[in-house]
Chimera marker file (.cmm) of the C-alpha trace (Angstrom):
<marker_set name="trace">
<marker id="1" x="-71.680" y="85.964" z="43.804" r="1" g="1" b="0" radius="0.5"/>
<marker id="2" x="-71.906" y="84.996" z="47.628" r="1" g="1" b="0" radius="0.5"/>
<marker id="3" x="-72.137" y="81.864" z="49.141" r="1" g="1" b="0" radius="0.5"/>
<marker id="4" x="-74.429" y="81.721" z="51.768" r="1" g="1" b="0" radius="0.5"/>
<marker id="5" x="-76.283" y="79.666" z="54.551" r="1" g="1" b="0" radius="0.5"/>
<marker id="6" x="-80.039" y="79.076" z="55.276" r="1" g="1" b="0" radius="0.5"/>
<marker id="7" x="-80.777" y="78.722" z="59.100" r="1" g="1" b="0" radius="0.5"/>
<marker id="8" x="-83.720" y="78.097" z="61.455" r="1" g="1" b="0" radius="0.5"/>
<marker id="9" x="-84.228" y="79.885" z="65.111" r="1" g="1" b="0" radius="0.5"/>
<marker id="10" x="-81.770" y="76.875" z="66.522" r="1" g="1" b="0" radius="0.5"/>
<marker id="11" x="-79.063" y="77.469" z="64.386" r="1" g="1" b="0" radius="0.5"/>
<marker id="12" x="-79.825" y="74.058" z="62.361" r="1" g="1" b="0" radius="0.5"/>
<marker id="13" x="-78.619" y="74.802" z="58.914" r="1" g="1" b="0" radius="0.5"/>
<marker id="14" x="-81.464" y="74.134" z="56.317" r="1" g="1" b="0" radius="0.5"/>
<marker id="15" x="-79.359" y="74.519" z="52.860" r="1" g="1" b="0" radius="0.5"/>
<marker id="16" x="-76.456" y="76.940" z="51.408" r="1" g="1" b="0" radius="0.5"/>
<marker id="17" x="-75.710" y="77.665" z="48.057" r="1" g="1" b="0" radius="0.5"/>
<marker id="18" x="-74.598" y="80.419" z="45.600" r="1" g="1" b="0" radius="0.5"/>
<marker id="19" x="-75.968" y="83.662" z="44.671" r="1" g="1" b="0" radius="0.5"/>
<marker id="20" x="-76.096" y="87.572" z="43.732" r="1" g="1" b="0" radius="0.5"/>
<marker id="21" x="-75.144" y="89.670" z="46.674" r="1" g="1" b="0" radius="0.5"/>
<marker id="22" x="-78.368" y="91.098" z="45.940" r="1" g="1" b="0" radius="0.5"/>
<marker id="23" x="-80.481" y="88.239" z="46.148" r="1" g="1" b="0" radius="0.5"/>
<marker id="24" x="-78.869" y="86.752" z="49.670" r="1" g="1" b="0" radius="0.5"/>
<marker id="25" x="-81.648" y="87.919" z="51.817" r="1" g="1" b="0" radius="0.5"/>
<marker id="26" x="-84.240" y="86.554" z="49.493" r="1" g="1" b="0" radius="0.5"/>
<marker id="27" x="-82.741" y="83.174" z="50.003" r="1" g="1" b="0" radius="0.5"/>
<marker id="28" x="-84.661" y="82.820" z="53.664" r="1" g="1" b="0" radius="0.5"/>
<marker id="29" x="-88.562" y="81.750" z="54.028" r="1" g="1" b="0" radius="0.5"/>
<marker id="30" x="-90.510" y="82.603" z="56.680" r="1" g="1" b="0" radius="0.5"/>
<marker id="31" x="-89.081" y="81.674" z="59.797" r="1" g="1" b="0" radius="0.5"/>
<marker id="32" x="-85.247" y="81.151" z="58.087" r="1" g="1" b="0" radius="0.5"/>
<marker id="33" x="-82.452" y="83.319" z="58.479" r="1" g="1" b="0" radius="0.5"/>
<marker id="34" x="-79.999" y="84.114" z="55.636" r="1" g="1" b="0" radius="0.5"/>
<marker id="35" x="-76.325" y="84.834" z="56.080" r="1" g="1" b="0" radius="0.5"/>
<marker id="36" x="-73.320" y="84.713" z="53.807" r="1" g="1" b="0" radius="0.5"/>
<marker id="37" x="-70.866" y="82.086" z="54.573" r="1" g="1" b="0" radius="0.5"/>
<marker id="38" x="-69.666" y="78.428" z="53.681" r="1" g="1" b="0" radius="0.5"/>
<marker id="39" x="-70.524" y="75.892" z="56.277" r="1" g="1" b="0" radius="0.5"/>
<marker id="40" x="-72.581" y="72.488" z="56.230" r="1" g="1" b="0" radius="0.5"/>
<marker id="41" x="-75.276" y="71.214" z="58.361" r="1" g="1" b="0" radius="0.5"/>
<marker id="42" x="-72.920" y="68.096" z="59.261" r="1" g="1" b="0" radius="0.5"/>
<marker id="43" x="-70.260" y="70.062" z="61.307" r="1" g="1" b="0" radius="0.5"/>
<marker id="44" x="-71.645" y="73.612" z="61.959" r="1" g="1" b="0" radius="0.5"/>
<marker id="45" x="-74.470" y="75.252" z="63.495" r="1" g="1" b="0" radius="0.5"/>
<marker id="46" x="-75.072" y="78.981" z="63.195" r="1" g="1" b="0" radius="0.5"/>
<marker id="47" x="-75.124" y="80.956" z="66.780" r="1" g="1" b="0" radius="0.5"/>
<marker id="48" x="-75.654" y="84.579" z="67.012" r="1" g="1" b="0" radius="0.5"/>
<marker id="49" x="-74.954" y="84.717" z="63.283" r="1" g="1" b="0" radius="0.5"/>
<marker id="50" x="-71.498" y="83.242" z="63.385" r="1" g="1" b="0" radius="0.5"/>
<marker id="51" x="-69.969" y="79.783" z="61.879" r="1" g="1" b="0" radius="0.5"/>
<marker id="52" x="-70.000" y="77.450" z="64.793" r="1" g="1" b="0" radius="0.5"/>
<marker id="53" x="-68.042" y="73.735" z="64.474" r="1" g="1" b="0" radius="0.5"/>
<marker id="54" x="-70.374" y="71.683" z="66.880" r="1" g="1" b="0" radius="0.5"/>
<marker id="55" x="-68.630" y="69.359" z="68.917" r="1" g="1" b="0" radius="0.5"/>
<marker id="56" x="-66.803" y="66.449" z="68.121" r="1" g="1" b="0" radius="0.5"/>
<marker id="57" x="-69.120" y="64.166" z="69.609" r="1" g="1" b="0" radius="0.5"/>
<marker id="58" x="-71.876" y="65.540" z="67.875" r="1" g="1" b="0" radius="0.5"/>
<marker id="59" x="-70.489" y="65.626" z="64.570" r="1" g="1" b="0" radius="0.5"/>
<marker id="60" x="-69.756" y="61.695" z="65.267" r="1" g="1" b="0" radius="0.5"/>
<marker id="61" x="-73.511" y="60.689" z="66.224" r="1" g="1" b="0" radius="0.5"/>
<marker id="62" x="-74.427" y="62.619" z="62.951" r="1" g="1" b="0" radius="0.5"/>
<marker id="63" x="-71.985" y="60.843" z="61.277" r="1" g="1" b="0" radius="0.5"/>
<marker id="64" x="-72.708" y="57.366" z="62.540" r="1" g="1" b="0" radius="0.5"/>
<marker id="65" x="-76.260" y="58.024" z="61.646" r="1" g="1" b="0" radius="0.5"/>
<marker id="66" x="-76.116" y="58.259" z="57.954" r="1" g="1" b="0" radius="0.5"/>
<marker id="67" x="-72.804" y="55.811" z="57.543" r="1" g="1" b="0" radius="0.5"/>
<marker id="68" x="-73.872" y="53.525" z="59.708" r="1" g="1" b="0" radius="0.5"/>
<marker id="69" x="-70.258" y="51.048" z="60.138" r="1" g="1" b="0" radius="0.5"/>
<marker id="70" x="-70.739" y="47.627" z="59.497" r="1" g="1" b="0" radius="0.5"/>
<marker id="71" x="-69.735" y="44.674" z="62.298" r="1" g="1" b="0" radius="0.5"/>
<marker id="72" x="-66.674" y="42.586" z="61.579" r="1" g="1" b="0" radius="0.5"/>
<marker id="73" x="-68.681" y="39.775" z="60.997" r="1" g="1" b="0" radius="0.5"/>
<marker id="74" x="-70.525" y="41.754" z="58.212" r="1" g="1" b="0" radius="0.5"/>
<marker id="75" x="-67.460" y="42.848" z="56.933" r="1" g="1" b="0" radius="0.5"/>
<marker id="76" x="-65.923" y="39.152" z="56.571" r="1" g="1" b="0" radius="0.5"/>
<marker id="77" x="-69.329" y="37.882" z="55.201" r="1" g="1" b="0" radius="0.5"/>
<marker id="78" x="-69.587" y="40.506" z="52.555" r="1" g="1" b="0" radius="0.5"/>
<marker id="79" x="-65.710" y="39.305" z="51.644" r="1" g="1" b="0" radius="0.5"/>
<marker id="80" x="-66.256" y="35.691" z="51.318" r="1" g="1" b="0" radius="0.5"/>
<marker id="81" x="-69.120" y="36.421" z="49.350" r="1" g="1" b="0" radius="0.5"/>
<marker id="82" x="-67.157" y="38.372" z="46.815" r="1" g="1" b="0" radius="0.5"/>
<marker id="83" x="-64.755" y="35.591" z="46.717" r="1" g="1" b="0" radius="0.5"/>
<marker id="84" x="-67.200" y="33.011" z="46.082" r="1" g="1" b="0" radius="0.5"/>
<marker id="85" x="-68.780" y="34.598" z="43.030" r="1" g="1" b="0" radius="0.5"/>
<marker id="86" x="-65.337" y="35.689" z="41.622" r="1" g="1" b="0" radius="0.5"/>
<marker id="87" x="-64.721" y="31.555" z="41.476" r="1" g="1" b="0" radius="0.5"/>
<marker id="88" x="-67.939" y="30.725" z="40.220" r="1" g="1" b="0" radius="0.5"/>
<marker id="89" x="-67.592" y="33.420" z="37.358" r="1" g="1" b="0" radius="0.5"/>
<marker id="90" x="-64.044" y="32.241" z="36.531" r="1" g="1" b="0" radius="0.5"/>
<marker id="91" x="-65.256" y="28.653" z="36.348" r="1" g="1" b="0" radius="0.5"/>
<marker id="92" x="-67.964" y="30.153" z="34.210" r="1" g="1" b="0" radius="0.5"/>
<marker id="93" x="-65.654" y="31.837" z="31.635" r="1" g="1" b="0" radius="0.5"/>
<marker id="94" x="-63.798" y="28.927" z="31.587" r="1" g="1" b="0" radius="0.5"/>
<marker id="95" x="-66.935" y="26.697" z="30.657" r="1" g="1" b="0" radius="0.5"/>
<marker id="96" x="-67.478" y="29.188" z="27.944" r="1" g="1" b="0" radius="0.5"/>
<marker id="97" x="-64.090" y="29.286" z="26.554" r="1" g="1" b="0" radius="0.5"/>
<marker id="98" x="-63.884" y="25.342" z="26.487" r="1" g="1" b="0" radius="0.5"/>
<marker id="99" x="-67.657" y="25.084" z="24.573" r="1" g="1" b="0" radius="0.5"/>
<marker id="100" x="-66.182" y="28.194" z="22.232" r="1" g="1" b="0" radius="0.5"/>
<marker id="101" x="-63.062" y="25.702" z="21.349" r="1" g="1" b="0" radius="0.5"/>
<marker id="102" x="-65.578" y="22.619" z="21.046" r="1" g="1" b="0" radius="0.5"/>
<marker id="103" x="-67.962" y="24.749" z="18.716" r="1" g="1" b="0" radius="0.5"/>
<marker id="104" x="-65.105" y="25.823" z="16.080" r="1" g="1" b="0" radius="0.5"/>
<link id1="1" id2="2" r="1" g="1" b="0" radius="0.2"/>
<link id1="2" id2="3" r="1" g="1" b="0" radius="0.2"/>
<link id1="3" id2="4" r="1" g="1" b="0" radius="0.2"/>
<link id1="4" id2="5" r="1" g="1" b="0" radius="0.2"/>
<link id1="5" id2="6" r="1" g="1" b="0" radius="0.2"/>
<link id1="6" id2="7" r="1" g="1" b="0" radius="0.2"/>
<link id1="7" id2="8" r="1" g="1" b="0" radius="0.2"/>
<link id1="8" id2="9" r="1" g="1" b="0" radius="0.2"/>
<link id1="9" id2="10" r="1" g="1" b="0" radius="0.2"/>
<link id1="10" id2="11" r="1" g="1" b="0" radius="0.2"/>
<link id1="11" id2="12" r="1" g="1" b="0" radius="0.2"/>
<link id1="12" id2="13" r="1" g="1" b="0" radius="0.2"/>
<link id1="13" id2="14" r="1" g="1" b="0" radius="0.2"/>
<link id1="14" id2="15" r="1" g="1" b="0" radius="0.2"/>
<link id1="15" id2="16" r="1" g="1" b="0" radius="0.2"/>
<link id1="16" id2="17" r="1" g="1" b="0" radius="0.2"/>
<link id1="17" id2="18" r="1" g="1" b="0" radius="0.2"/>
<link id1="18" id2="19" r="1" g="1" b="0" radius="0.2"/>
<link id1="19" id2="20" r="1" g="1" b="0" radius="0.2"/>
<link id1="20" id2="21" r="1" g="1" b="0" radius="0.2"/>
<link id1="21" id2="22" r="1" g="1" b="0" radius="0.2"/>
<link id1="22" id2="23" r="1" g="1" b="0" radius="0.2"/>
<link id1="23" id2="24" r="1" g="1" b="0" radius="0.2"/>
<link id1="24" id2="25" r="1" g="1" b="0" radius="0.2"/>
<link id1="25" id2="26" r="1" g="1" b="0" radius="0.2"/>
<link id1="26" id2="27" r="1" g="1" b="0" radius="0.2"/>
<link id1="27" id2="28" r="1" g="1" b="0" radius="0.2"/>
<link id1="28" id2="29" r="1" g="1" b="0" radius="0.2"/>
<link id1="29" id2="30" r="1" g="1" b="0" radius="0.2"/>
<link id1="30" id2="31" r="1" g="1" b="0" radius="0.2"/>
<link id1="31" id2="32" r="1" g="1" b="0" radius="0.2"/>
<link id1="32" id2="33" r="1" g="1" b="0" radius="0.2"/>
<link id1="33" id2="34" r="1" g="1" b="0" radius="0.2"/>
<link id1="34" id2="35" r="1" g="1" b="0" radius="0.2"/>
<link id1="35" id2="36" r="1" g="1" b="0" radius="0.2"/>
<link id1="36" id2="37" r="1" g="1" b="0" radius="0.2"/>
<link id1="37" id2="38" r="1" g="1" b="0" radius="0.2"/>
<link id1="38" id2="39" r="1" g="1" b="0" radius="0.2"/>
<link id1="39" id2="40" r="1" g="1" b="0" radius="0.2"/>
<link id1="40" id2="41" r="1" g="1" b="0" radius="0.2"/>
<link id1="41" id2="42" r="1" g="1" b="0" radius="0.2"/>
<link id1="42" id2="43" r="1" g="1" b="0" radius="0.2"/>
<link id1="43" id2="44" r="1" g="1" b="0" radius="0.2"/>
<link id1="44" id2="45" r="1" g="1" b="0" radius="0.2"/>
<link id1="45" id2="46" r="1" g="1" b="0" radius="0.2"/>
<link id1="46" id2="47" r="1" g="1" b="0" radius="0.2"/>
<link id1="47" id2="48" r="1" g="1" b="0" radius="0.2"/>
<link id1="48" id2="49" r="1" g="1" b="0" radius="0.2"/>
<link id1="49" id2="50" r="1" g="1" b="0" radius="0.2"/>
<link id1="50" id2="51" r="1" g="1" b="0" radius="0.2"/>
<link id1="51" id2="52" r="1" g="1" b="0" radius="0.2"/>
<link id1="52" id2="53" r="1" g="1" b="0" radius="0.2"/>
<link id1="53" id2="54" r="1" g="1" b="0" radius="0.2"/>
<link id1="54" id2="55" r="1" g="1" b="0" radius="0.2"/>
<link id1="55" id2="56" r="1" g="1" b="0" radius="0.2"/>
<link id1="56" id2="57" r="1" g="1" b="0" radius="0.2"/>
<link id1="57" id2="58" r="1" g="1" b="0" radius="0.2"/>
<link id1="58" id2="59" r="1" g="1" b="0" radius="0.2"/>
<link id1="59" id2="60" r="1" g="1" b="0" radius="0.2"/>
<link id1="60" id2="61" r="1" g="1" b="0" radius="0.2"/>
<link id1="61" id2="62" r="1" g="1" b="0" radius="0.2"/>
<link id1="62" id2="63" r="1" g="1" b="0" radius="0.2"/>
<link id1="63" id2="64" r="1" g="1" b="0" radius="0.2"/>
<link id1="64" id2="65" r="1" g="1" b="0" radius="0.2"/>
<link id1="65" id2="66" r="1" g="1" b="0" radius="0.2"/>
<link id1="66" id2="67" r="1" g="1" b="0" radius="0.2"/>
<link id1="67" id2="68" r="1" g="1" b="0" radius="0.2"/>
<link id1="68" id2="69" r="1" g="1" b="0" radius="0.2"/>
<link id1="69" id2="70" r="1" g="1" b="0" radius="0.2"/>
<link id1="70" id2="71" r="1" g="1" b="0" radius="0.2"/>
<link id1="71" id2="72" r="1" g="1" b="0" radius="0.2"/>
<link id1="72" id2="73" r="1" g="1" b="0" radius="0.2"/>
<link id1="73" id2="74" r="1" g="1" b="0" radius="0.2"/>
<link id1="74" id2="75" r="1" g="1" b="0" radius="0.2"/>
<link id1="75" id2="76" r="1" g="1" b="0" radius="0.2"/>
<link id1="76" id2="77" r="1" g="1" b="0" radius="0.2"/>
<link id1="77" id2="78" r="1" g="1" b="0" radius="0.2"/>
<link id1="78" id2="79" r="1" g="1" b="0" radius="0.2"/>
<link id1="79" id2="80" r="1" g="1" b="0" radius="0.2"/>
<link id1="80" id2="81" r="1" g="1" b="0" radius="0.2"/>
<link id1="81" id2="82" r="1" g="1" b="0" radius="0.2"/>
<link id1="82" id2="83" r="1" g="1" b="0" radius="0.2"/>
<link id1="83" id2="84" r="1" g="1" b="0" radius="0.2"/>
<link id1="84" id2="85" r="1" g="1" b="0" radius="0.2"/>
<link id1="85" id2="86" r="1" g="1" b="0" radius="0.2"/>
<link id1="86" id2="87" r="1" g="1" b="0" radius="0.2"/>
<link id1="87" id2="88" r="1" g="1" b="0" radius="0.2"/>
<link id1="88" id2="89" r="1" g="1" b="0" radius="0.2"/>
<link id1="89" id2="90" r="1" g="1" b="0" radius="0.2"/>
<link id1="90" id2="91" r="1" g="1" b="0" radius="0.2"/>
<link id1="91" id2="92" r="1" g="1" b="0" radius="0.2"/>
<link id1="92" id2="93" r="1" g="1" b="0" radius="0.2"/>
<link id1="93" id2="94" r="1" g="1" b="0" radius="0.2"/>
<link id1="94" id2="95" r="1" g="1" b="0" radius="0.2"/>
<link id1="95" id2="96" r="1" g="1" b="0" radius="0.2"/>
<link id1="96" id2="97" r="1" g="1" b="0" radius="0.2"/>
<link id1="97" id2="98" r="1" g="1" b="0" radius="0.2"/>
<link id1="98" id2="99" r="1" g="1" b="0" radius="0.2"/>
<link id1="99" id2="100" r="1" g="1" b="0" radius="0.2"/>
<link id1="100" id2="101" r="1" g="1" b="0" radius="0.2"/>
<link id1="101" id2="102" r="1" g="1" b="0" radius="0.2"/>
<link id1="102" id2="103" r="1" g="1" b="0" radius="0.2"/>
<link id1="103" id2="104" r="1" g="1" b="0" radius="0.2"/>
</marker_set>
């Protein structure tokens, strides 16, 4: 089995995955190029066939893209709210446990 990569004309990878050695260059559509290899479309690019890290910068924008990072204020809103309904539920199981002692 070989692992390989999925590329457009740019060097964008498209996918990568597992397969026969003899099924690698099967693993391209028209207009993709195949080549064996472990990479991911988050950190590398393919260039003249070869494993390239892209730049620090770039990886970052990527990054900041699909986990965008929440504000402080977000942050500290989110909290509070997390501490308000852990209150409210304990004064709910204590509601319950009281009418469970009243209904015995």
């Amino acid at each position: 089995m070989k692992k390989y990569i999925v590329h457009d004309e740019t060097g964008k990878i498209l996918r990568t995955g597992i397969c026969p050695a003899s099924m690698l260059r099967m693993q391209a559509q028209r207009g993709e190029f195949a080549i064996e290899g472990e990479a991911n479309d988050i950190e590398h690019k393919i260039i003249d066939g070869k494993i390239i890290r892209k730049p620090q910068v770039e990886i970052d924008t990527i990054k900041d893209k699909l986990y965008p990072r929440r504000n402080p204020e977000e942050i500290l809103i989110h909290e509070k709210i997390r501490e308000i309904s852990r209150r409210q539920a304990i004064k709910e199981l204590e509601k319950e446990r009281i009418n469970g002692r009243n209904n015995k």
